[in-house]
N, C-alpha and C positions, 0 to 999 in steps of 0.2 A: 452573588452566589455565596454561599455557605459555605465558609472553610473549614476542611475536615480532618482530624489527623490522617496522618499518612497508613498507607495500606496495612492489614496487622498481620507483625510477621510469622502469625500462625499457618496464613496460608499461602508462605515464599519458602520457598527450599532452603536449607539448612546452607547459611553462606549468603544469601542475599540478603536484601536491605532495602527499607522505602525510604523518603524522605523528602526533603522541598528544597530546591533551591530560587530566591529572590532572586527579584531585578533581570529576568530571562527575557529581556526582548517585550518589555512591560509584564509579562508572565511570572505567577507563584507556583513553578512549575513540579510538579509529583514524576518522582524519577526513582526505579529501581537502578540497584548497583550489585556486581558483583567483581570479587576483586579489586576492592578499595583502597588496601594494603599490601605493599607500600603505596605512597603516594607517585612515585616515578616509574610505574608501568606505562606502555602507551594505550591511549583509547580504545574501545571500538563505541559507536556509538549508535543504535540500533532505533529504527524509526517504523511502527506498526502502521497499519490501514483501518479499515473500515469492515465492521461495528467490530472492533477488534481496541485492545487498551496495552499499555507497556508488558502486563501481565503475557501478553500473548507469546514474548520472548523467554518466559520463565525454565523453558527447557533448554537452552540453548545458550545460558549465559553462563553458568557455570563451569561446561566445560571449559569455554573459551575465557572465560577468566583462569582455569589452573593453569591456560597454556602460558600463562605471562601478560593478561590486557586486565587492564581496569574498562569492564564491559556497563555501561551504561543504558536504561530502554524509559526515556520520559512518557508519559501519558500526553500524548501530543494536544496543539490548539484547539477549543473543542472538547475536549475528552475526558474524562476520568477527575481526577482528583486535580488533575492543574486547573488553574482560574485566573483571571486578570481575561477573561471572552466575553460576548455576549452571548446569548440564544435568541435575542429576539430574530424573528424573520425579516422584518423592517428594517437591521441594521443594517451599519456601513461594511459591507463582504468585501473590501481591501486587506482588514487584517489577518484572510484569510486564502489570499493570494500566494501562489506559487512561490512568489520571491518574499515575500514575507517569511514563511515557511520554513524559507532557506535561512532568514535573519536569524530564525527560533536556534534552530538548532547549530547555528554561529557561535550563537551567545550563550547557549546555553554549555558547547566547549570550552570556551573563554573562562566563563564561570566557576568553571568547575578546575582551573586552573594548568589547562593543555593549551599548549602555540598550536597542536595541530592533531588530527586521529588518524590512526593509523588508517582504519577504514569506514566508513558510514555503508551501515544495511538495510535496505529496508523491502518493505512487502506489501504489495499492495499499490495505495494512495501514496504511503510509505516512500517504495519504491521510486515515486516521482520526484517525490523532495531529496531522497538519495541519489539521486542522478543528477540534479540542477544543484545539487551543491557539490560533487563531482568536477560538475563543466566549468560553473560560476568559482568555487574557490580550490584547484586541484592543489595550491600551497599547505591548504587545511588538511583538504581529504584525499588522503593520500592513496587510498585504494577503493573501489565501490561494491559491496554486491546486491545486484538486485534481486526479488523474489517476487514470482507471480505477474507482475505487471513490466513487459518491454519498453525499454526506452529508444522512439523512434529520433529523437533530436529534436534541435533547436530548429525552429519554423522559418522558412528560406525569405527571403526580400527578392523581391520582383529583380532579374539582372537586365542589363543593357536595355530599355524598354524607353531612355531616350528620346532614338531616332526608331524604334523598332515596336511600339506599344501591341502588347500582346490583346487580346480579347478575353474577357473573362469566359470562363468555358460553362456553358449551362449547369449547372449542379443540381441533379434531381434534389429534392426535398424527402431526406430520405421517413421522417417523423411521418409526414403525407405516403409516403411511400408504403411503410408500415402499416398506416391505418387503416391503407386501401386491400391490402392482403384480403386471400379468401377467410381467414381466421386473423382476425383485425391484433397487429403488435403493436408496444411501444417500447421504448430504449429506458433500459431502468435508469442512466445517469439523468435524463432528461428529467423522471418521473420523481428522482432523488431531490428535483432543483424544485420541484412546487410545494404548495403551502401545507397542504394535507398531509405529505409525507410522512413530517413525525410522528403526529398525532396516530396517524394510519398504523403506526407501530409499537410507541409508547402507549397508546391506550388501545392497542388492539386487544378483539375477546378470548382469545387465547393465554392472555398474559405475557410480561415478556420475557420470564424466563422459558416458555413454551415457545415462543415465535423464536427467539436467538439457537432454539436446541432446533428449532427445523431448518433456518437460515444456515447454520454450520454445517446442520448433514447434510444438506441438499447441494452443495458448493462442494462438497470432502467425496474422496474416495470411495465413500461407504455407501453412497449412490450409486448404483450399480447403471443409471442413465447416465453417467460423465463420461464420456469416449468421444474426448474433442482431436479435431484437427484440424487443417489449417483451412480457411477461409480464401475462396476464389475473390471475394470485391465486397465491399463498401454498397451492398445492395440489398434492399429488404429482402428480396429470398433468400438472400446466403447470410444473411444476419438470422432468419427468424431458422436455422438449423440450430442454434443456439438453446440450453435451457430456457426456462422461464425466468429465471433469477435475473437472466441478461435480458431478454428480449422478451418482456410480457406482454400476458395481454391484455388487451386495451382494455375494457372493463374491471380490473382486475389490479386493489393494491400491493403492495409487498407483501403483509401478514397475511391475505388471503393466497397469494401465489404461492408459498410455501407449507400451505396444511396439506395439501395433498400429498405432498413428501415427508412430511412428519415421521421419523421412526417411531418402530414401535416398542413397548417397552422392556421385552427382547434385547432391542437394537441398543437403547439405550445405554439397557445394564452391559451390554458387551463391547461400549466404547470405550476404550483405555486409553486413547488420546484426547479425550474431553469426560471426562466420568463429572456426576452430579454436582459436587461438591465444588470443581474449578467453573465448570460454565457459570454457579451460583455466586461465582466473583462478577462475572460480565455482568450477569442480571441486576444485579445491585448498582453495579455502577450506572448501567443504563437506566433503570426503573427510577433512580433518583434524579438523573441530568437528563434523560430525553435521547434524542436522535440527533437534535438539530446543529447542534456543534459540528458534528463531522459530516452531516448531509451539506452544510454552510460551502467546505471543501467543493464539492459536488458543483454550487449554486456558480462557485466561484470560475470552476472549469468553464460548464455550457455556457455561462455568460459572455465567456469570450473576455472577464477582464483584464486579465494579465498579456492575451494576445500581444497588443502592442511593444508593449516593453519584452517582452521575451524573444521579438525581432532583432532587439540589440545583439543578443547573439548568435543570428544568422552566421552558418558556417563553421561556428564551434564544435569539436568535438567533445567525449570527454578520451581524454588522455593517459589517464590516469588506471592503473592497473581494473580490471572489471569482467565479475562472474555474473552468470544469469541460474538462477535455478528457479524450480518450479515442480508442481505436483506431473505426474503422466495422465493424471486424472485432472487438468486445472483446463477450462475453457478459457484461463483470461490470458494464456499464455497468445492464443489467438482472433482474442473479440475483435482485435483493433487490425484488418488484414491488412497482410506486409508490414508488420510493425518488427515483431519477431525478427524478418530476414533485414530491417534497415538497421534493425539495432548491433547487428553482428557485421553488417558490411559496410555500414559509415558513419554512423553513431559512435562507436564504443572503438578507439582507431588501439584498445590494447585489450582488447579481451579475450581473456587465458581460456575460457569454457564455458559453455550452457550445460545443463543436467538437468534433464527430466527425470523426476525420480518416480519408481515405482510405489504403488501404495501408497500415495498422496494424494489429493485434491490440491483444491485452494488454500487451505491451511497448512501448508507443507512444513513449515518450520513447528507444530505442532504433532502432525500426523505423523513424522518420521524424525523425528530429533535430532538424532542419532548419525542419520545420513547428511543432513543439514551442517551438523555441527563439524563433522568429517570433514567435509566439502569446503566448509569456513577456515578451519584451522588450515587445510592444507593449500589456501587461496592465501592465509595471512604470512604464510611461510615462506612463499616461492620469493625467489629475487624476482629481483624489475629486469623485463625485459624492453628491449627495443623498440619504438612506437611501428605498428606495423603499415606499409605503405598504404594508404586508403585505395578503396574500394573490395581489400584482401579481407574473407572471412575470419569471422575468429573461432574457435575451438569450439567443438560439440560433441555432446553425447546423449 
């Protein structure tokens, strides 16, 4: 891969900063900063999703840098201007493993010359790797919050089964299930893990900075079809109440699912949470790297490689102090049913608060900044409370 200079700071806020840090977990990793000076503030260390780049945090780092953190947001594995990956589709999809994930962003503290962060955030995909490095190192990361995507926990280990072996419980096939629908679906992670995907978007006929302007509105508030709620089961029909973004259809790839939603250019010129000029940062990145870095994540999931080893910790909580936010308008608050209510009653054994925020979608840390940045500083503030007894809910609104 072509190494690039780092991002140019004509189009980072007055106060921030790109740059590369070596030796990140084999990674040349591209990392915005704010609040670099002094060097003995404590961390925050901010972890984006999917088609989303470090840029995605650029509203949200500065304030949280005046409050007193050296706020940090890398271009995660996969993404942006970091390198030491591959994109082939062929390759070895380890380095792209959950726990790997958790290494990147290990070391990439380390590196940067912190015993430990005050909090790790993330959003999205994000979110998942801010919650496994939570449970995995709570010494490190000392507070978590996640955005958009719930964390339901560590995967259980069959108990007592000895003298007492249970039976595996029939499991619809739910992919089958989908495609038998009267209007035939399929599950976009599923659809993310095949070979056509990037292609289907990098070289889609719309272009990509046309296909990322309908993928973001179509996911955002300003779609006036996002009025998600919560999910009865784990069942094609109650999946396919879902967008098309989550539960397409079967005929039908990513860049085609979202032209029917395309704003118009109206819509366009009256987004001020993404106006021309920033989406034409995403564009760039993607149009020169492709998709397939962070659909890799994706491949990584449905494969089931990590499964195993993330049995090791069966049981774990995370512990560690823990906010949930999200858009009012975000369906991924609920794609995954009961994910939401496991993550608040025994997942998260200290979690201070969820916030759905008004006037957000799924880009919520984008679409409302402000509310975001609010909600952060006033999570980074609170003293540590008391682990609370498991099974007890934690805070909502």
């Amino acid at each position: 891969m072509t190494e690039l200079p780092p991002l140019d700071d004509a189009v980072l806020p007055d106060g921030m900063r790109a740059r590369f840090v070596g030796n990140v977990n084999g990674l040349r990793m591209h990392v915005l900063e704010a609040g670099f000076t002094p060097r003995s503030r404590p961390c925050v260390l901010m972890l984006h999703g999917f088609p989303e780049l470090a840029y995605s945090w650029r509203k949200i780092m500065l304030p949280v840098a005046e409050a007193g953190f050296h706020v940090v947001a890398p271009d995660q594995r996969g993404y942006g201007r970091t390198t030491g990956w591959s994109p082939d589709y062929d390759g070895d999809l380890h380095p792209f493993s959950i726990l790997n994930a958790v290494r990147d962003a290990l070391a990439l503290v380390s590196a940067l010359g912190h015993r430990t962060a005050a909090a790790v955030v993330g959003h999205d995909f994000g979110a998942s790797v801010a919650a496994w490095c939570a449970l995995i190192r709570p010494d490190i990361f000392r507070r978590v919050a996640l955005m958009s995507a719930p964390f339901a926990g560590a995967p259980t280990l069959p108990f007592h089964t000895a003298d007492h072996p249970a039976s595996a419980p029939a499991a619809p096939d739910i992919h089958e299930a989908l495609a038998k629908l009267d209007r035939p679906r399929k599950h976009y992670q599923w659809y993310y893990s095949t070979r056509p995907a990037n292609d289907d978007m990098w070289r889609c006929p719309q272009g990509v900075h046309a296909f990322m302007r309908g993928y973001f509105h179509y996911k955002s508030a300003d779609w006036s079809g996002n009025r998600p709620h919560p999910l009865k089961s784990w069942s094609a029909e109650e999946l396919a109440k879902m967008p098309t973004y989550y539960i397409m259809d079967r005929e039908r790839n990513m860049a085609e699912t979202v032209m029917p939603a395309m704003p118009s250019s109206a819509e366009i010129a009256a987004c001020r949470w993404l106006p021309d000029d920033e989406l034409a940062v995403y564009a760039e990145e993607y149009r020169r790297n492709g998709f397939q870095g962070g659909l890799n994540w994706y491949r990584s999931r449905t494969s089931g490689l990590s499964d195993a080893e993330l049995l090791l910790f069966s049981g774990r909580t995370i512990d560690v102090p823990s906010l949930f936010i999200a858009g009012q308008s975000d369906w991924g608050t609920y794609q995954r049913p009961g994910n939401f209510e496991r993550m608040q009653k025994t997942a998260c054994a200290r979690m201070v608060g969820c916030h759905l925020i008004d006037g957000a979608g799924h880009w919520v840390q984008q679409e409302q900044p402000a509310a975001v940045a609010d909600l952060l500083l006033g999570f980074l503030r609170q003293h540590d409370q008391p682990p609370r007894a498991a099974g007890d809910a934690g805070g909502g609104s």
